[in-house]
C-alpha positions as CSV (number, residue, x, y, z in Angstrom):
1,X,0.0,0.0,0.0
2,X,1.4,3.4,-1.0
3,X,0.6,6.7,0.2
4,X,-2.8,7.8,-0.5
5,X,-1.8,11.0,-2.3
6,X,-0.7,9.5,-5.0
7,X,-2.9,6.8,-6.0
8,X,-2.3,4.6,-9.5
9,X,1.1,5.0,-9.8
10,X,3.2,1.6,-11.0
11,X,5.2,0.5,-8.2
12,X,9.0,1.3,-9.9
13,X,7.5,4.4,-11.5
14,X,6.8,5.8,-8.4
15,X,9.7,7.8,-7.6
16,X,10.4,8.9,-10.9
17,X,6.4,10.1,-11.1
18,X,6.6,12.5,-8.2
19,X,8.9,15.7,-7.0
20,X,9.8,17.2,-4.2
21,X,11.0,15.2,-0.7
22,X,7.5,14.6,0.7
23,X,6.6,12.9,-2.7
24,X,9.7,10.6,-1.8
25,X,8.2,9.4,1.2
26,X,6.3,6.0,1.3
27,X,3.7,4.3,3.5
28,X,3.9,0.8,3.2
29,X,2.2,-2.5,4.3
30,X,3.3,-6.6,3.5
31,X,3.0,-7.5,0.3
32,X,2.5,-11.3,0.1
33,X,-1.0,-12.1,0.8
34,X,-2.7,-15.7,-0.1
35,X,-4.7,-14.2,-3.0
36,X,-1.9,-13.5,-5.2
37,X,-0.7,-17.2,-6.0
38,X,-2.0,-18.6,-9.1
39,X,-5.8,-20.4,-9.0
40,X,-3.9,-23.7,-8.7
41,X,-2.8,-22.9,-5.3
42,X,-5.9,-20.7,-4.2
43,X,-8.1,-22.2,-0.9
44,X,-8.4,-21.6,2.0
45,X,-5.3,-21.8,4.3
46,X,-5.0,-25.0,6.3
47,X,-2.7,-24.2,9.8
48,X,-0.5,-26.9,10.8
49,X,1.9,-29.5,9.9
50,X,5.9,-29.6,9.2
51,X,7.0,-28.7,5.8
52,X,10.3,-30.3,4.5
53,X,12.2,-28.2,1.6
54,X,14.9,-29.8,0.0
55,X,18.1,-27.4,-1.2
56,X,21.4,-27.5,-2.6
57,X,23.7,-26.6,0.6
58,X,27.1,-25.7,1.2
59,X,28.3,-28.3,3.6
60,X,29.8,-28.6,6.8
61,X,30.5,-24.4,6.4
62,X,26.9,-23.4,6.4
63,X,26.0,-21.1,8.6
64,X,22.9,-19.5,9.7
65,X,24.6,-15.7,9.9
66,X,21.9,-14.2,8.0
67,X,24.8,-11.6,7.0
68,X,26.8,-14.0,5.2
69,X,24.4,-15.8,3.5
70,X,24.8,-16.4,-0.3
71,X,23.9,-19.4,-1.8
72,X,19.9,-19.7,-1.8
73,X,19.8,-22.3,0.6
74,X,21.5,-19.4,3.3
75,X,18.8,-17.2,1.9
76,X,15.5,-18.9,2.2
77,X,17.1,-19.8,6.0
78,X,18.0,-16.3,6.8
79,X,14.5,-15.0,5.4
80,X,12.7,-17.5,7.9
81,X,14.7,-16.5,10.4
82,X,15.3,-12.9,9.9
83,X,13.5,-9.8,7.8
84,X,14.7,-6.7,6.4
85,X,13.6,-3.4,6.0
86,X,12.8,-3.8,2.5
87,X,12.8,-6.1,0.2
88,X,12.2,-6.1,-4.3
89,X,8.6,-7.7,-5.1
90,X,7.9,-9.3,-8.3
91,X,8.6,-6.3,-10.3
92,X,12.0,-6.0,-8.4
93,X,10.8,-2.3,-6.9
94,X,11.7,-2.3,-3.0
95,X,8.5,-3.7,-0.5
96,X,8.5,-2.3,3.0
97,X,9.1,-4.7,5.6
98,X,10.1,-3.8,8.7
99,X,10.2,-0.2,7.6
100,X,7.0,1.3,7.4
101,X,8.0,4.6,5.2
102,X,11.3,6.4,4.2
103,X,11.4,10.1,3.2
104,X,14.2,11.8,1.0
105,X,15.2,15.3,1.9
106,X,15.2,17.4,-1.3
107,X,18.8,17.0,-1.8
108,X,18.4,13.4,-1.8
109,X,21.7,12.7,0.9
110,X,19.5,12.4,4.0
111,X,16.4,9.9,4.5
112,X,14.3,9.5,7.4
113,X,13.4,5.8,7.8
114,X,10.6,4.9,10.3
115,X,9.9,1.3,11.3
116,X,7.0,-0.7,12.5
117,X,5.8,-1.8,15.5
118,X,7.7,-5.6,15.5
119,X,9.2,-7.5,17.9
120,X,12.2,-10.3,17.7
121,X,11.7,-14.2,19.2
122,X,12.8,-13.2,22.2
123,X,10.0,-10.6,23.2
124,X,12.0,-7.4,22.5
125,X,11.2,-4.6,20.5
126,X,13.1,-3.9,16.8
127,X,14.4,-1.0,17.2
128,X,16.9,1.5,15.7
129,X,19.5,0.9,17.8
130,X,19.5,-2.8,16.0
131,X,19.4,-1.3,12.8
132,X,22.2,0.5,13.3
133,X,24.6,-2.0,14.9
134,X,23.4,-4.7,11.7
135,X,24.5,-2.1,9.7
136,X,27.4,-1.4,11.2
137,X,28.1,-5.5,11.3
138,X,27.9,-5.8,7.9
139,X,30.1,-2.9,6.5
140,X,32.9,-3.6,9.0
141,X,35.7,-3.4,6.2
142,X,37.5,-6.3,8.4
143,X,34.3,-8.5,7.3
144,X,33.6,-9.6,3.7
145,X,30.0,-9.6,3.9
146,X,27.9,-9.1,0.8
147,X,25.8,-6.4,1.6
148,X,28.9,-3.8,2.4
149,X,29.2,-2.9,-1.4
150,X,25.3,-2.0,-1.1
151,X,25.4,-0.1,2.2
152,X,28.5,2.1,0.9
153,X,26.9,4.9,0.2
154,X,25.4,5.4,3.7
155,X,27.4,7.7,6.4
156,X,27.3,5.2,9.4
157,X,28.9,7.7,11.6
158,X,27.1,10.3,10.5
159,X,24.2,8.5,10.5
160,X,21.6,8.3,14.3
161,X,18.4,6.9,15.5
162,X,16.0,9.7,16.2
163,X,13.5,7.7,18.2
164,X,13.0,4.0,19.3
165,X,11.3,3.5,15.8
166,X,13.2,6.5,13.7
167,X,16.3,6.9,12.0
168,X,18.0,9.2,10.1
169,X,20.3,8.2,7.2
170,X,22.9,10.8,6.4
171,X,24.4,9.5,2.7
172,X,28.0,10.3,1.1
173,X,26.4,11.6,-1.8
174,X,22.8,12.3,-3.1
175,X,21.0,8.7,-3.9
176,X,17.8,8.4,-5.3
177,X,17.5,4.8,-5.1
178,X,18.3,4.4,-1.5
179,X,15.1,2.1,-0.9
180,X,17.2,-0.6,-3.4
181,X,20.0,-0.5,-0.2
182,X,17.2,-1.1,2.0
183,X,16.5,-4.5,0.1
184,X,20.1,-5.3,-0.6
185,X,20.6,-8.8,-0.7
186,X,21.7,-9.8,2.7
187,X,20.9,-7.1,4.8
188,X,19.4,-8.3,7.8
189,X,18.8,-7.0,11.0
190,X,19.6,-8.4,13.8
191,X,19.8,-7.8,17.9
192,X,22.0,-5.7,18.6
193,X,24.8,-7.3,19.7
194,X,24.0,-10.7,18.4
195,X,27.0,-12.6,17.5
196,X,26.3,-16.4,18.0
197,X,24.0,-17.2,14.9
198,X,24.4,-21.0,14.9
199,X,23.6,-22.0,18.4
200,X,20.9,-20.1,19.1
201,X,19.9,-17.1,16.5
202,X,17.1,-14.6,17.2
203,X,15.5,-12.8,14.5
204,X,12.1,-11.1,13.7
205,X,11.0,-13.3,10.7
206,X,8.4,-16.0,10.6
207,X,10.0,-18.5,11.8
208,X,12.2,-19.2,15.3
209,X,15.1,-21.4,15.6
210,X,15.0,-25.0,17.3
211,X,18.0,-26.6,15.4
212,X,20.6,-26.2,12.8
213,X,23.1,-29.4,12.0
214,X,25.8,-27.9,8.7
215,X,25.0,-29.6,6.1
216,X,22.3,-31.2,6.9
217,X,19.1,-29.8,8.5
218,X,17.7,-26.9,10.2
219,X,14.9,-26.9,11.8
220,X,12.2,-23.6,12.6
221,X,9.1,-23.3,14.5
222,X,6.3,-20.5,13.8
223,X,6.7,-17.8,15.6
224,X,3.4,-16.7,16.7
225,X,4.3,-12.9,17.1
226,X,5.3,-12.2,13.9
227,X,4.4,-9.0,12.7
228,X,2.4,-10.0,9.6
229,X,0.9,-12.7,11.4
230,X,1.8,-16.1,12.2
231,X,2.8,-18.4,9.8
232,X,0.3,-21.3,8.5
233,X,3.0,-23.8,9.2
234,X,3.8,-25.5,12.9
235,X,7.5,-26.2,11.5
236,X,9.5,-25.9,8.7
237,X,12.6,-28.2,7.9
238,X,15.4,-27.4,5.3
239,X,17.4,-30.6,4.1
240,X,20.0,-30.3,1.8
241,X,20.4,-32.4,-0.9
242,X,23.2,-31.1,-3.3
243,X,22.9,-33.4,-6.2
244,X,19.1,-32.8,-8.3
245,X,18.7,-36.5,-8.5
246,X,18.6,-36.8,-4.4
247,X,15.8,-33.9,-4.4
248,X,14.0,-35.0,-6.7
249,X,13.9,-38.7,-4.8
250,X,12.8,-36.8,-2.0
251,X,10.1,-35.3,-3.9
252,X,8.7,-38.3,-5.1
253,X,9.3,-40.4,-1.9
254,X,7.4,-38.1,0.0
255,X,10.4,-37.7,2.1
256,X,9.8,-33.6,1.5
257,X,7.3,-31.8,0.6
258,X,9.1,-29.1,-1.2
259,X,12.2,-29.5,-3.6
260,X,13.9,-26.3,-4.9
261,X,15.9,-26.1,-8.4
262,X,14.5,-29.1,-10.7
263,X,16.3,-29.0,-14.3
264,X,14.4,-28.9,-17.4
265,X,14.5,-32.4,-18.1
266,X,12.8,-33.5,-14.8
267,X,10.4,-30.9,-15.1
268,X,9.0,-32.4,-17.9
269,X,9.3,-36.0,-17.3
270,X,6.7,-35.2,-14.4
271,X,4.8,-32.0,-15.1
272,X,1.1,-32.5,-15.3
273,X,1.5,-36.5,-14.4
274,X,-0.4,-35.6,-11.0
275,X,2.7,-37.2,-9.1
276,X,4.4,-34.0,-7.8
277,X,3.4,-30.0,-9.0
278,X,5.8,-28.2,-11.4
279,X,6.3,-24.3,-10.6
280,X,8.4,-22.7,-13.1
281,X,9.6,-19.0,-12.0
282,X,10.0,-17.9,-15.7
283,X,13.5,-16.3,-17.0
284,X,14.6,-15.6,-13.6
285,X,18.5,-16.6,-13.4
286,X,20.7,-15.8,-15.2
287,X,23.4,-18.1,-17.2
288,X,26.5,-16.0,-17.8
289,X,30.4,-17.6,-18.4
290,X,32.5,-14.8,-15.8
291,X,36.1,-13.6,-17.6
292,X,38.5,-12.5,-15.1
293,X,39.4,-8.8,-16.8
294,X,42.2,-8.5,-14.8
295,X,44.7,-10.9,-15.7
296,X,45.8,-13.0,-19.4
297,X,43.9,-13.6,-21.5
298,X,41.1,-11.8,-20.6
299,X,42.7,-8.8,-19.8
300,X,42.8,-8.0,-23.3
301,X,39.3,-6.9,-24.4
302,X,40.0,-8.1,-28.1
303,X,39.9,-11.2,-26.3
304,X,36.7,-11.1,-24.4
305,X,34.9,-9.8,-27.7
306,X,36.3,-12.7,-29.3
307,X,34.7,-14.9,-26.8
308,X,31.1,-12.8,-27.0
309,X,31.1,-14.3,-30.3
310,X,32.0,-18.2,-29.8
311,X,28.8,-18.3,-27.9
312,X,25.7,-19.9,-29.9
313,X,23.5,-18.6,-27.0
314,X,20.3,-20.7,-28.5
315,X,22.4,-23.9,-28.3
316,X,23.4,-22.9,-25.0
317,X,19.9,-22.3,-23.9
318,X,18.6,-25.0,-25.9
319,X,21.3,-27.6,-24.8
320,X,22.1,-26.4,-21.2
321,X,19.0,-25.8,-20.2
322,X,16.3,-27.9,-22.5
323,X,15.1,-24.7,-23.9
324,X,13.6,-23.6,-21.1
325,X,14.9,-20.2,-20.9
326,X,15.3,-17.3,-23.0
327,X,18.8,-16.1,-25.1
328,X,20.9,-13.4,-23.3
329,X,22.5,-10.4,-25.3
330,X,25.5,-9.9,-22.0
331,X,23.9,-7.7,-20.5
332,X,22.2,-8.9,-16.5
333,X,18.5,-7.8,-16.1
334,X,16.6,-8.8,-19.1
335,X,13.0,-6.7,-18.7
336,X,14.0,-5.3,-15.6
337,X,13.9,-1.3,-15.3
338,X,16.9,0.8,-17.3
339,X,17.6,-2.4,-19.3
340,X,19.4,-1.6,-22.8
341,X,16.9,-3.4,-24.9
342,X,17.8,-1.4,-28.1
343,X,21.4,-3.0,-28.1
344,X,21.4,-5.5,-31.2
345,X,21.2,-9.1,-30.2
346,X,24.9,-10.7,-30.6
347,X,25.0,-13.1,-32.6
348,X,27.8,-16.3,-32.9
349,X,30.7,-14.8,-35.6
350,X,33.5,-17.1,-35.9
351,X,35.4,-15.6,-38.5
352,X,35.1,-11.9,-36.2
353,X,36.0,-14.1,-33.0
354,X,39.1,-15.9,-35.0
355,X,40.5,-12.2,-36.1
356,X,40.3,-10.6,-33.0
357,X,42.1,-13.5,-31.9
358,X,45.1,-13.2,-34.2
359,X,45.2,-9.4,-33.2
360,X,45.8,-10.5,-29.7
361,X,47.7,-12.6,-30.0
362,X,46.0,-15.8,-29.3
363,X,45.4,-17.5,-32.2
364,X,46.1,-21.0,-30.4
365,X,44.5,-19.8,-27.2
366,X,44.3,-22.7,-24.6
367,X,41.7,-22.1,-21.1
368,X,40.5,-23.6,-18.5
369,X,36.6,-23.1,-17.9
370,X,35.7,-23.9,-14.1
371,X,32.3,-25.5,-13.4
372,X,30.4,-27.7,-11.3
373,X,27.3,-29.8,-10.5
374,X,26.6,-26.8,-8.1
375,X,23.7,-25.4,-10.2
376,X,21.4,-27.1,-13.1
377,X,23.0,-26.7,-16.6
378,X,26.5,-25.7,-15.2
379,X,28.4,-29.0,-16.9
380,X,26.2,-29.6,-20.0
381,X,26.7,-25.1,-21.1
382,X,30.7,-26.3,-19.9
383,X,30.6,-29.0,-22.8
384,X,28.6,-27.4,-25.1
385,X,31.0,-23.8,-25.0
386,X,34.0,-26.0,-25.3
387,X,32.8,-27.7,-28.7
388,X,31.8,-23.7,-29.6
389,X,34.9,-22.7,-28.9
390,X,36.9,-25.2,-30.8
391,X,35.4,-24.1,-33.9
392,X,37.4,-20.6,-33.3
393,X,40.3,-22.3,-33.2
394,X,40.4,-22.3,-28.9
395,X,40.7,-25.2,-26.6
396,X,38.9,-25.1,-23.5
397,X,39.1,-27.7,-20.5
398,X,36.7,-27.6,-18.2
399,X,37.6,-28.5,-14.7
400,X,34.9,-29.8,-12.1
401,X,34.9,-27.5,-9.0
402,X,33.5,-28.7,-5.4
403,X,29.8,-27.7,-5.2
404,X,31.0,-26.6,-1.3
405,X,33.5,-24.3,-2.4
406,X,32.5,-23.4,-5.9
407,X,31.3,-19.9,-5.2
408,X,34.2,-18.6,-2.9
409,X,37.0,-20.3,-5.1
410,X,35.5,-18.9,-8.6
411,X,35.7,-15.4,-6.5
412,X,39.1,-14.7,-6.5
413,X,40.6,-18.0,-8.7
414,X,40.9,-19.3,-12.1
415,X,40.2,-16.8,-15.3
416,X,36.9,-18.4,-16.8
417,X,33.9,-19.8,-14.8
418,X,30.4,-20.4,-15.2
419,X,28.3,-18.1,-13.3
420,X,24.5,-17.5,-12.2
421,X,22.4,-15.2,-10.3
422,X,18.7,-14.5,-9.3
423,X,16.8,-11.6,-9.4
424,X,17.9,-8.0,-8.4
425,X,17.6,-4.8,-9.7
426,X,20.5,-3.9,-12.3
427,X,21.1,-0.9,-9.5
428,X,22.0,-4.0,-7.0
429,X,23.9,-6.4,-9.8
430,X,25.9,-3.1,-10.8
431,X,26.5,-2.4,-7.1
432,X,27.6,-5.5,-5.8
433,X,29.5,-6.6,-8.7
434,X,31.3,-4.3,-11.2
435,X,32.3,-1.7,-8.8
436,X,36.3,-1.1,-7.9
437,X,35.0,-2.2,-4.4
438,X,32.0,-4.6,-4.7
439,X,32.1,-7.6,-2.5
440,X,31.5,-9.9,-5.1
441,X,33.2,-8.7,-8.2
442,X,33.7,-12.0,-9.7
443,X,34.9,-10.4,-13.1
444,X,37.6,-8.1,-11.6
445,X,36.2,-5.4,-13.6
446,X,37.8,-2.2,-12.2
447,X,37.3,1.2,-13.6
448,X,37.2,4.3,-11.9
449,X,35.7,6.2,-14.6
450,X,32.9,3.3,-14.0
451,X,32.0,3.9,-10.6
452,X,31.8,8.0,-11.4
453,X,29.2,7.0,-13.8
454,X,27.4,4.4,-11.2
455,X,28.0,7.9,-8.7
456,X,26.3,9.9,-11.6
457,X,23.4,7.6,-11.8
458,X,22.5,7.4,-8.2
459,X,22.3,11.4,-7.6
460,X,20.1,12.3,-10.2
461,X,16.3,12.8,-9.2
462,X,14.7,12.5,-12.7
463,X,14.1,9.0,-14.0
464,X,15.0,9.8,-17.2
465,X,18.1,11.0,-16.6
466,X,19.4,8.4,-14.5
467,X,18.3,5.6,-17.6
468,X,20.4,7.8,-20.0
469,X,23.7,7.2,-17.8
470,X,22.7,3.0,-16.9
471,X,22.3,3.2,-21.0
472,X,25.8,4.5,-21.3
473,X,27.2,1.9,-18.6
474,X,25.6,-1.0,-19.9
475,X,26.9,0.2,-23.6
476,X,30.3,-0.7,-22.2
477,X,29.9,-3.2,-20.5
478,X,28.5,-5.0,-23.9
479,X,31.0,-4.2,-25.9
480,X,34.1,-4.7,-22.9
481,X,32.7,-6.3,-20.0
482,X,33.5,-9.7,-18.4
483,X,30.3,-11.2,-18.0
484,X,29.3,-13.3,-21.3
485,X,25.8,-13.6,-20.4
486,X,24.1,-16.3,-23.1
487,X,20.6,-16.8,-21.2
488,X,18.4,-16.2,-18.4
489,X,16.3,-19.8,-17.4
490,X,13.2,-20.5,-16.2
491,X,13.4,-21.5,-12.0
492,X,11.9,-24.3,-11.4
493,X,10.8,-25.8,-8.2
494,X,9.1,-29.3,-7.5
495,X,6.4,-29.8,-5.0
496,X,4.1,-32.7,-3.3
497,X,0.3,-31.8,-4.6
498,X,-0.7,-31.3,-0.4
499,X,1.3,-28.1,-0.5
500,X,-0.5,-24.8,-1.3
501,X,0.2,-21.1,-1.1
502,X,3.7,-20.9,-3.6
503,X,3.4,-18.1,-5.3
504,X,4.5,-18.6,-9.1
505,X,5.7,-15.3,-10.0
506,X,7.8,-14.4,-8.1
507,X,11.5,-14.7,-9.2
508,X,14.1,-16.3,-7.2
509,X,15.8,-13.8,-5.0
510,X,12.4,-11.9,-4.8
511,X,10.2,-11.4,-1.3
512,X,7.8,-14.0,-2.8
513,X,10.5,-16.4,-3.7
514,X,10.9,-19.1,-1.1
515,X,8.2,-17.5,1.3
516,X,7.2,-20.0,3.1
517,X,5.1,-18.2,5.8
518,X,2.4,-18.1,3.3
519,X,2.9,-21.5,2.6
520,X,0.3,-24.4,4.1
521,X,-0.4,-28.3,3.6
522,X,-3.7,-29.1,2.2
């Protein structure tokens, strides 16, 4: 719900719709409500019962810091647990949560953020003071947690509660999107203070802890005060189960009732047989190959351009991922706001990709393209970009990483990797991961110039304006940047025909996506 003064206006239009700070102030209430999932899982909600969802984990390292969650096991686990103060909906704009309404002054460097009434498992209230110290937590520069690249604009010091439920923001330079920071992926709040989050975390999410084995299990209970009301579920139990196979077992075995990331192929061997429902989250993750700029051979861009056009992105999509999915043009953010969409879609050119080869340098160019079982289609688009690349003249040898460690080792390792991500706004993918400083700049790209332009962006008020300059960034980033992106595939999660409530559009990533408060058992 948005403030009454402005009625009709699109949910990521509103900003850009209105002027003035008041107009930048918004009144908010949960989004998520039974009546938006699809008529297959409409009826009325049934209270009760233990849910069992099946993920891919990150072994005996898991952790339930909500703060250093990444994989989307840690995230559907820290969103039970734990909320934020926003978070993107469907259309990726940023949801009130525990904040209630945030206000820009007219300079756009201070916002007034005021929260709602919530309490945490323990009884006590959420209160600024908690805000502060998460967000302190998390940009500690002698932690690597995700959310710091998001949070950097904000003046922590500068920054002070101005009541038990108010705070003011003070910003290192104007932002107009500073609702997106709200939502950043991984920023919780937590007690302040909290610093033992696998023995015996409290949060103010849905759900309260009774058990957590690494690995393995963890195991939450409804929390009854919950702000937006209690959950439908007594308990909810994520296993992990790495391998799709084992999920899907699950699945069918009635073992769980839930199982999260099916491939393409099992999706159809069982959709509309009446054995287990098929949700598919359409075009939600993206499917990129990640070029380390920073070191040979992909710190010459003649070389990355080169690769751009080995890819046969419909052979990848149709080979890797069964077709279903949608061809990527290298750019993250397909539909989502400030999207270049008038770029022309690259298309495979091996005689291009052998020349700028010889220019370089590399006509017998030899790599090694790191992958794993760690996410569906990961080994097949490995294979199937070797035998493209080989046609250029290039070998490729693809190496099988640990589907613990992939993520952290791809980080900083090797020089070619396949790469995914879920939903966020290009704002948050451009944040978190092209920046000189971003957390998770798997690409190394590293450009001051760069971040001015991302600086640019973020102070200017009018829509419009700020498109013109993600244009310009994105422009670059097509024709020089490190991530290949060939395709953006349809998430698709399993579940037993008792479960209701799963909203199906909802990408993964999203406050919808995994939400299993609003989840029941028929």
């Amino acid at each position: 719900m948005y403030d009454e003064r402005f009625p009709g206006l699109r949910r990521r239009g509103f900003l850009a719709a209105t002027t003035g700070a008041a107009a930048l102030a918004l009144v908010g209430c949960g989004s998520g409500t039974d009546d938006q999932a699809d008529s297959g899982s409409r009826g009325t909600p049934k209270r009760g019962g233990r849910l069992r969802a099946a993920f891919a984990g990150g072994g005996a390292s898991e952790t339930l810091d909500p703060h250093l969650a990444n994989l989307f096991a840690d995230v559907a686990r820290a969103k039970a647990l734990y909320d934020k103060l926003a978070d993107y909906g469907a259309d990726l704009s940023a949801q009130p949560r525990l904040a209630t309404r945030w206000e820009a002054n007219k300079t756009l460097d201070r916002w007034q953020v005021t929260l709602r009434e919530a309490t945490f498992h323990d009884g006590s209230p959420v209160t600024a003071e908690d805000v502060l110290y998460s967000y302190h937590r998390i940009a500690d520069p002698k932690q690597t947690f995700r959310a710091k690249a998001s949070l950097e604009p904000i003046d922590l010091d500068a920054s002070h509660a101005t009541g038990e439920r108010g705070i003011e923001f003070v910003l290192k330079r104007p932002t107009a999107e500073f609702p997106n920071i709200l939502a950043a992926f991984g920023a919780y709040i937590v007690p302040s203070g909290a610093k033992d989050f696998d023995k015996k975390p409290v949060g103010s999410g849905p759900f309260r802890f009774v058990s957590f084995a690494p690995g393995r299990s963890a195991v939450f209970r409804r929390h009854d005060g919950y702000w937006e009301g209690a959950p439908h579920l007594d308990e909810l139990e994520f296993v992990v189960a790495n391998e799709e196979s084992a999920r899907v077992n699950a699945l069918l075995g009635g073992q769980v009732e839930y199982a999260h990331e099916l491939n393409p192929t099992t999706a159809r061997a069982h959709e509309g047989k009446g054995r287990i429902e098929i949700v598919r989250l359409r075009g939600s993750a993206m499917q990129a190959f990640c070029m380390k700029t920073d070191r040979a051979p992909f710190d010459d861009k003649r070389v990355r351009e080169a690769f751009f056009l080995i890819a046969d992105r419909k052979e990848l999509v149709d080979g890797a991922l069964s077709g279903a999915g949608v061809v990527g043009n290298d750019l993250f953010g397909k539909g989502y706001e400030y999207y270049a969409a008038d770029l022309p879609q690259r298309e495979q050119d091996l005689d291009r990709a052998r020349a700028l080869l010889k220019k370089a340098g590399a006509e017998k160019l030899k790599v090694t393209l790191d992958t794993s079982a760690v996410a569906a289609g990961f080994t097949e688009a490995a294979g199937i970009f070797r035998d493209q690349a080989a046609k250029a003249g290039v070998t490729v040898d693809v190496r099988m990483g640990s589907k613990d460690s992939y993520w952290s080792d791809i980080l900083d390792s090797g020089t070619l990797s396949c790469y995914r991500s879920g939903a966020m706004p290009i704002e948050a993918h451009i944040s978190q991961r092209l920046l000189t400083d971003s957390t998770t700049n798997a690409t190394k790209w590293r450009h001051k110039d760069f971040d001015a332009l991302y600086e640019q962006a973020q102070s200017l008020r009018d829509k419009a304006e700020r498109a013109a300059v993600y244009e310009r960034m994105q422009r670059r980033l097509y024709t020089e940047g490190g991530f290949l992106i060939w395709g953006f595939a349809d998430w698709i999660i399993g579940t037993g025909r008792t479960v209701k409530g799963v909203e199906t559009k909802a990408p993964a990533n999203t406050l919808d996506w995994a939400r299993f408060d609003k989840v029941w058992l028929a």
